[in-house]
C-alpha positions in Angstrom: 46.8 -16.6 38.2 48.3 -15.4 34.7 45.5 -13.8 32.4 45.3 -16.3 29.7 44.7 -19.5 32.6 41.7 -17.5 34.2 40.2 -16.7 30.4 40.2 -20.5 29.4 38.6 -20.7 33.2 36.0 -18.3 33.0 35.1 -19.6 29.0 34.9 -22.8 30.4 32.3 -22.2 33.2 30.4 -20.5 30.7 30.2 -23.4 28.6 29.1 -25.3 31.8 26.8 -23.1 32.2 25.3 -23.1 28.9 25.0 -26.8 29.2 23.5 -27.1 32.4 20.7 -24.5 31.6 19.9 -26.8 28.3 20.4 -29.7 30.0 17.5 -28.2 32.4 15.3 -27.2 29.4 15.5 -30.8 27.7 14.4 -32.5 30.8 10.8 -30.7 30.4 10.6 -32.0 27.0 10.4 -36.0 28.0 6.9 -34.6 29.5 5.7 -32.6 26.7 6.1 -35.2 24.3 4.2 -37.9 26.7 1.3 -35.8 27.1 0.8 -34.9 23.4 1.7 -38.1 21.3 -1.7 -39.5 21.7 -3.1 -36.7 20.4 -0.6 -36.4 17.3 1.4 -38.6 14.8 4.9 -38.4 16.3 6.2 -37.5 13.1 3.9 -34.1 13.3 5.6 -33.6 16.7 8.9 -33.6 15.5 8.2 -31.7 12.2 6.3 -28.9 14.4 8.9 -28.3 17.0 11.9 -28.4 14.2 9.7 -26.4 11.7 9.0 -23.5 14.8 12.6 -23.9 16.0 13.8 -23.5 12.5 12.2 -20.2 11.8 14.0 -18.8 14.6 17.1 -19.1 13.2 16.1 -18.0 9.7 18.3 -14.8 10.0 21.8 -16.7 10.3 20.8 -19.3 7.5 24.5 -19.4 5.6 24.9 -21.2 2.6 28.3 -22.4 2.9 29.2 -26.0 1.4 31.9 -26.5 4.7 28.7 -25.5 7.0 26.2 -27.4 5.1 27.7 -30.0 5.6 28.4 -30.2 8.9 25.2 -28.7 9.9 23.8 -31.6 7.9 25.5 -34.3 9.2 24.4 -32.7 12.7 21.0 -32.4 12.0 20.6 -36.3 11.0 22.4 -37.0 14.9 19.5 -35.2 15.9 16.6 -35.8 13.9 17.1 -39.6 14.6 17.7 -38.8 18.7 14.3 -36.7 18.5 12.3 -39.2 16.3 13.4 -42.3 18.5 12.9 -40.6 21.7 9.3 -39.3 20.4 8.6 -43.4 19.3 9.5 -44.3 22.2 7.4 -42.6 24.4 4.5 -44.0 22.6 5.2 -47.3 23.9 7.3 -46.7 27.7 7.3 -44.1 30.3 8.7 -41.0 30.7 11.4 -42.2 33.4 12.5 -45.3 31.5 12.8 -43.7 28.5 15.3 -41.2 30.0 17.0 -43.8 31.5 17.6 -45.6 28.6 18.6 -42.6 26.9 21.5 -42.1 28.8 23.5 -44.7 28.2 25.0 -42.7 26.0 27.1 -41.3 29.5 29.0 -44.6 29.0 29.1 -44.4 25.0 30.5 -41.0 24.7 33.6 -41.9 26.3 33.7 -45.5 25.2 33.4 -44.4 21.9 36.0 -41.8 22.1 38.9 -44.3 24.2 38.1 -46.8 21.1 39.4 -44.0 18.5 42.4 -43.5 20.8 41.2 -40.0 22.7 42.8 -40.7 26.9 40.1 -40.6 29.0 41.0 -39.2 32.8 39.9 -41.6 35.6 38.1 -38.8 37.0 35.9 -39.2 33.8 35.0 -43.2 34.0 34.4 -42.8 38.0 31.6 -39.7 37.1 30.2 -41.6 34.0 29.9 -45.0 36.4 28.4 -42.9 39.2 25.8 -41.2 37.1 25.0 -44.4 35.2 24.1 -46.1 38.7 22.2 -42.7 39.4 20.3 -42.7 36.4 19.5 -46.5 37.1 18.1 -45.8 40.4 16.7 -42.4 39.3 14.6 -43.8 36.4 14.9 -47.8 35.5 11.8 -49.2 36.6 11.9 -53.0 36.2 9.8 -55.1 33.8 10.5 -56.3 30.5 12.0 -54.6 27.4 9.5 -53.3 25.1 9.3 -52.1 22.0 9.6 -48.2 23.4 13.1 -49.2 25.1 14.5 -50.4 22.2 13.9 -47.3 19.9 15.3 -45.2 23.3 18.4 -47.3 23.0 18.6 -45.8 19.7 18.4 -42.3 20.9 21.1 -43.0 23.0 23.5 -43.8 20.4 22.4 -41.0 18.2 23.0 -38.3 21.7 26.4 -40.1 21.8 27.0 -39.4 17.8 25.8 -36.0 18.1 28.0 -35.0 21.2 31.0 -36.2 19.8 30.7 -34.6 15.8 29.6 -31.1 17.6 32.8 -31.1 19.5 34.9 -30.8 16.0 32.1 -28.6 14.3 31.5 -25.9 17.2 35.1 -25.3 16.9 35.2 -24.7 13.6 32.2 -22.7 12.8 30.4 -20.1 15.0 27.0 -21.2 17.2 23.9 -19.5 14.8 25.0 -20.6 11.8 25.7 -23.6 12.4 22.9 -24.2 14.6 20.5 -22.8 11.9 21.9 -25.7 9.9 21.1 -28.0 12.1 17.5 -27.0 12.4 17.0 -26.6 9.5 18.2 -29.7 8.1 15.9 -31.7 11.2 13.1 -29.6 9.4 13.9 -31.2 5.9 13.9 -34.9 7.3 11.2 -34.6 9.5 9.2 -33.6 6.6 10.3 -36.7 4.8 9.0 -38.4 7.8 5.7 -37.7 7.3 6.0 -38.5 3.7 7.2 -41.5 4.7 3.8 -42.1 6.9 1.8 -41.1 4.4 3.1 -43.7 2.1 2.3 -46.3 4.7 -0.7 -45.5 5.1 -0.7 -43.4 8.4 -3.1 -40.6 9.3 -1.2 -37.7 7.5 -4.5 -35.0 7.5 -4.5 -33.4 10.8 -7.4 -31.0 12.3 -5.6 -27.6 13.4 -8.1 -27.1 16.3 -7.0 -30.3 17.8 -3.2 -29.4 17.3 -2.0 -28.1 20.6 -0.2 -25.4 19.5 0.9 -24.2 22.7 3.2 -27.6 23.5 4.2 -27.5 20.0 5.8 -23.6 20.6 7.0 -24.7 24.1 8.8 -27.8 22.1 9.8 -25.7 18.9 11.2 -22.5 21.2 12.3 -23.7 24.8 13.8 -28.0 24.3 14.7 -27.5 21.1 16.0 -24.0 19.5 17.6 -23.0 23.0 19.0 -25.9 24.2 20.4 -27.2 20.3 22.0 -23.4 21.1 23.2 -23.7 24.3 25.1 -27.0 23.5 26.4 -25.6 20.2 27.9 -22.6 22.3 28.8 -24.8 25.5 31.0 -27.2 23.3 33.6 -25.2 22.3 34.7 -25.1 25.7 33.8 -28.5 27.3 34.9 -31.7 26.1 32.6 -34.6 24.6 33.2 -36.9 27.9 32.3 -33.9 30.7 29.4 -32.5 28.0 27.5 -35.7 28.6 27.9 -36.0 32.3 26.2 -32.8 32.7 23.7 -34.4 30.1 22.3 -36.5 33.0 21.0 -34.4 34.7 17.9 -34.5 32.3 16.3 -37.4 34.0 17.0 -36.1 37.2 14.0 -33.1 35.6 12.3 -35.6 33.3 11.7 -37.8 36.6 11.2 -35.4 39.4 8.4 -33.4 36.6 6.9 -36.9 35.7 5.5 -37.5 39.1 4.2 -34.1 39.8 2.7 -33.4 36.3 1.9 -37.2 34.9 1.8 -38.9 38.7 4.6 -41.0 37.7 6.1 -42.5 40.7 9.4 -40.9 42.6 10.7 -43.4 45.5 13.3 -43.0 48.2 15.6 -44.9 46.0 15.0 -42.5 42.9 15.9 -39.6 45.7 19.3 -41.5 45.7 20.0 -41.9 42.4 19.2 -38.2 42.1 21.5 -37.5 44.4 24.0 -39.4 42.7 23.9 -38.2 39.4 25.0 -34.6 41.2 27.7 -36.1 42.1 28.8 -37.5 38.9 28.5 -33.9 37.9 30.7 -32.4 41.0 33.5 -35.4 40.2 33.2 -33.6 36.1 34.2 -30.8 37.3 37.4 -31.7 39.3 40.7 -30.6 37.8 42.7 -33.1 36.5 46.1 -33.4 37.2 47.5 -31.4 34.7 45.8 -28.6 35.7 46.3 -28.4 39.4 
């Protein structure tokens, strides 16, 4: 195998790698959040995991106008994926929510075959086996509420964010421009509680009822890691097979939900489980081209 093939190999699996491991560390957060939002405004949730995630990256804070820019174009992706995911859980469960959150699997590539990218086959066959995975992995019946519509949201903002990191992570290297990003989710979020202030919402929280130790979990391990990881795994994998490994999330969000929260985990859930790992082996097949 000439040198330069088995460097774009090896850089790829690492990029596979860094997504998978983020991909793990996102699925914990669908249970975090659950368990805390009754106890805080979820603005407060997102502004104290971006606020904590943000001082990590305080040493690689670059003010560049090119990075800025992109960082903050980024950061809105994310702060709206974080903020509808968080109102969502108010209102439906863990396993729907993740469900419902990765449509974006079909968006991503949709998306991308409407501004004229070609899709491989192999991509629409993993994208429609891990949608029916995540169906039977975390769809559980009943009407739409107001929860599933503002995790349809997050959905489209994973898809917008997948598909702007791809140009940016090639462009400018994984600290800086992830610092951006944080920080710029930091910025908004606090205009989010601003914002609830204004209408009238609680805004004046006690710091012994604050549990800190979720809120470090949150800032540190689903959202300054993983916003890493991805940032790092995109310059080697492309938008479409990024977000196939994305779904494995719910296969953690679910299987965590019913031994943490006693959420429910059925033979059929087991299936779509099962599927969703097959989405991700079909990702990973060579296309034509490079057989």
């Amino acid at each position: 195998m000439p040198r330069q093939t088995q460097f774009r190999l090896e850089s790829h699996a690492g990029g596979v790698s860094a997504l998978l491991l983020g991909t793990l560390l996102w699925g914990t957060a669908y249970i975090v959040v659950k368990d805390i939002v009754g106890t805080l405004q979820p603005s407060f949730v997102v502004l104290g995991r971006f606020a904590i995630a943000a001082l990590c990256f305080l040493p690689w804070l670059r003010p560049k106008p090119g990075l800025l820019r992109a960082g903050a174009e980024l950061g809105c992706w994310l702060i709206g994926g974080y903020g509808t995911q968080t109102l969502g859980l108010q209102y439906t469960t863990a396993g729907r929510s993740a469900f419902i959150a990765s449509l974006c699997v079909i968006l991503v590539p949709l998306l991308l075959g409407l501004a004229g990218r070609r899709i491989v086959p192999a991509t629409w066959v993993a994208a429609a086996l891990a949608l029916l995975g995540i169906a039977l992995l975390s769809y559980q019946g009943g009407r739409l509420n107001i929860g599933d519509l503002w995790s349809l949201g997050t959905a489209f903002c994973w898809a917008g964010h997948i598909i702007r990191l791809e140009r940016f992570a090639k462009r400018y290297p994984t600290l800086p421009l992830t610092a951006i990003q944080v920080w710029s989710m930091t910025a908004l979020s606090l205009s989010w509680v601003a914002f609830d202030r204004v209408m009238g919402q609680p805004t004046v929280v006690d710091p012994a009822a604050v549990p800190w130790g979720w809120l470090v979990y949150l800032g540190l391990f689903t959202t300054a890691l993983p916003t890493c990881l991805q940032t790092f795994g995109q310059m080697r994998v492309s938008p479409p097979e990024a977000v196939i490994l994305f779904t494995l999330e719910p296969v953690v969000a679910v299987i965590l939900a019913f031994f943490l929260l006693g959420e429910s985990l059925t033979s059929l859930q087991l299936i779509g489980a099962a599927l969703i790992l097959a989405a991700t082996y079909v990702s990973q097949l060579p296309s034509p081209a490079q057989v």
